[in-house]
C-alpha positions in Angstrom: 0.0 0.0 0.0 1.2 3.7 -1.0 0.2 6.1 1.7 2.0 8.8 0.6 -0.5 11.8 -0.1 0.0 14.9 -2.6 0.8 18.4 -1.0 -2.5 20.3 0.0 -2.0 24.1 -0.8 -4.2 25.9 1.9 -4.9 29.3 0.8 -5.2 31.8 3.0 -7.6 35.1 3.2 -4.4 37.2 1.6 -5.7 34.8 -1.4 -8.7 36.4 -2.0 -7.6 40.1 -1.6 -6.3 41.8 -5.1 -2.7 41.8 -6.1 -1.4 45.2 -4.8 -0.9 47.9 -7.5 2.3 50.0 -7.2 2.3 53.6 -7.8 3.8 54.9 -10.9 7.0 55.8 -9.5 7.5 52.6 -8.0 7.0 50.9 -11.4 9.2 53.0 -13.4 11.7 51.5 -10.7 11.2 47.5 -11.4 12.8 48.0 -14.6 16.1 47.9 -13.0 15.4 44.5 -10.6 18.4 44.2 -8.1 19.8 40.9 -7.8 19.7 38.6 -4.6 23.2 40.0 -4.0 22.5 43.9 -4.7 19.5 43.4 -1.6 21.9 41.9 0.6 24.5 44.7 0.2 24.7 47.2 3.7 22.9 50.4 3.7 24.9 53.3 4.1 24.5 56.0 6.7 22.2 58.4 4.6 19.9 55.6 3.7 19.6 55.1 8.0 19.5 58.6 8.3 16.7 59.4 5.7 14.4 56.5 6.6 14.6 58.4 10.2 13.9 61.9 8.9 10.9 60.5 6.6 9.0 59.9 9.3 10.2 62.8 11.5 9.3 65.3 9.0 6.4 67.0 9.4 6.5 69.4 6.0 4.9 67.1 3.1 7.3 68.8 0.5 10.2 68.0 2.7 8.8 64.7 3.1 8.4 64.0 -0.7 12.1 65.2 -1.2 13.0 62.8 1.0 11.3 59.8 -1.1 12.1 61.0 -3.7 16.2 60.6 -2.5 15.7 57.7 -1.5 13.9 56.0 -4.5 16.4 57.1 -6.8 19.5 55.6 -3.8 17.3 52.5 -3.8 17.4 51.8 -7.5 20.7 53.1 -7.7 22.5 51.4 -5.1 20.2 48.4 -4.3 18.8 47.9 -7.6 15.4 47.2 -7.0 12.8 49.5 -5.1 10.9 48.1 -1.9 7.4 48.3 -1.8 7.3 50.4 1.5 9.3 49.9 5.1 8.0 48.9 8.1 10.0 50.6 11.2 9.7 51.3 15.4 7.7 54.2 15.4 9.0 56.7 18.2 6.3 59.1 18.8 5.8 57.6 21.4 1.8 56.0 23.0 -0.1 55.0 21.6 2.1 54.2 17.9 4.7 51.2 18.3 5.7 50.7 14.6 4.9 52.7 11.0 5.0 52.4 7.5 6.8 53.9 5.3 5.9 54.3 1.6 8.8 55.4 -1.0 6.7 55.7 -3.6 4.1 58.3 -2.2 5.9 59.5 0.8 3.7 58.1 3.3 3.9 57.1 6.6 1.4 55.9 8.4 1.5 55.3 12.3 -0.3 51.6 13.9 -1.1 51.4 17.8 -0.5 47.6 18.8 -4.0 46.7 18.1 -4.6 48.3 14.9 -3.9 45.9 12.0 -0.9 46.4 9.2 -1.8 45.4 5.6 -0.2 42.6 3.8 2.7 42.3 2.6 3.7 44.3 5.9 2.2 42.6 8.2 4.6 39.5 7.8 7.5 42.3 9.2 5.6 43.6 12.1 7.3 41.2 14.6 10.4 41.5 13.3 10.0 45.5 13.8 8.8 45.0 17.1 12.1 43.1 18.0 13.8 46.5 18.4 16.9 44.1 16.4 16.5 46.3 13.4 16.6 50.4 12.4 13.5 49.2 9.2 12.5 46.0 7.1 12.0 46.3 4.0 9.2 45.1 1.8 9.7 44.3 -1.7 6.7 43.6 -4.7 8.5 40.3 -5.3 7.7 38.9 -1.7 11.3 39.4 0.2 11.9 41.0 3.3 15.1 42.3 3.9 15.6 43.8 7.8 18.2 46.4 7.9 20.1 46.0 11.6 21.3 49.9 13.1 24.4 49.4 11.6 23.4 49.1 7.7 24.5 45.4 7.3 21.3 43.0 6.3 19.8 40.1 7.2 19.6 37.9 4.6 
């Protein structure tokens, strides 16, 4: 007798929910895809130090400059352009973590019990470790935590 059994795929409610549409900016961006190597290559300073002013500033023209450096560092220096960041939010109670979204400049702020969306939801505990300065989100799926230092996890 064979009891082997074929693989069940369960899907999951993040089946059922549209694919996510990037914004304009963030598709112009995928044309130049980073390899698995360019994602795992350490952040500099300025790319530490932006992420931490993009959610500090208050002035939405400030804040677009902001993205907008650090879309073109992305695809520059990383090759590819996340999706968004998910980070420690230090505002302070009732916000623990925020998101951070290159391609519109926003950030967003979540209290422990509000839900993230997918994809960043699969970061939130990894945020909430207080190992890592941001994780990134990419389209493609991959998460890439970014320790205080610059150097990635991979």
């Amino acid at each position: 007798m064979d009891f082997r059994q074929r693989r069940r795929v369960v899907l999951g409610d993040s089946a059922l929910q549209p694919p996510l549409q990037a914004s304009p900016a963030v598709t112009r961006a995928r044309s130049a895809t980073g390899s698995a190597a360019q994602l795992r290559r350490p952040r500099h300073a300025g790319f530490l130090r932006a992420m931490h002013q993009l959610d500090a500033a208050v002035d939405p023209a400030q804040r677009a400059q902001l993205a907008e450096w650090l879309s073109d560092a992305y695809v520059e220096e990383v090759g590819d352009l996340p999706l968004g960041c998910l980070a420690q939010c230090y505002l302070g109670p009732p916000y623990v973590d925020h998101r951070l979204d290159l391609g519109r400049a926003i950030v967003e702020h979540y209290a422990p019990t509000d839900p993230v969306p997918d994809p960043f939801a699969q970061a939130r505990m990894l945020v909430r470790t207080g190992a890592y300065a941001y994780v990134e989100i990419y389209m493609s799926g991959t998460i890439v935590p970014v320790r205080n230092d610059g150097s990635v996890v991979a």
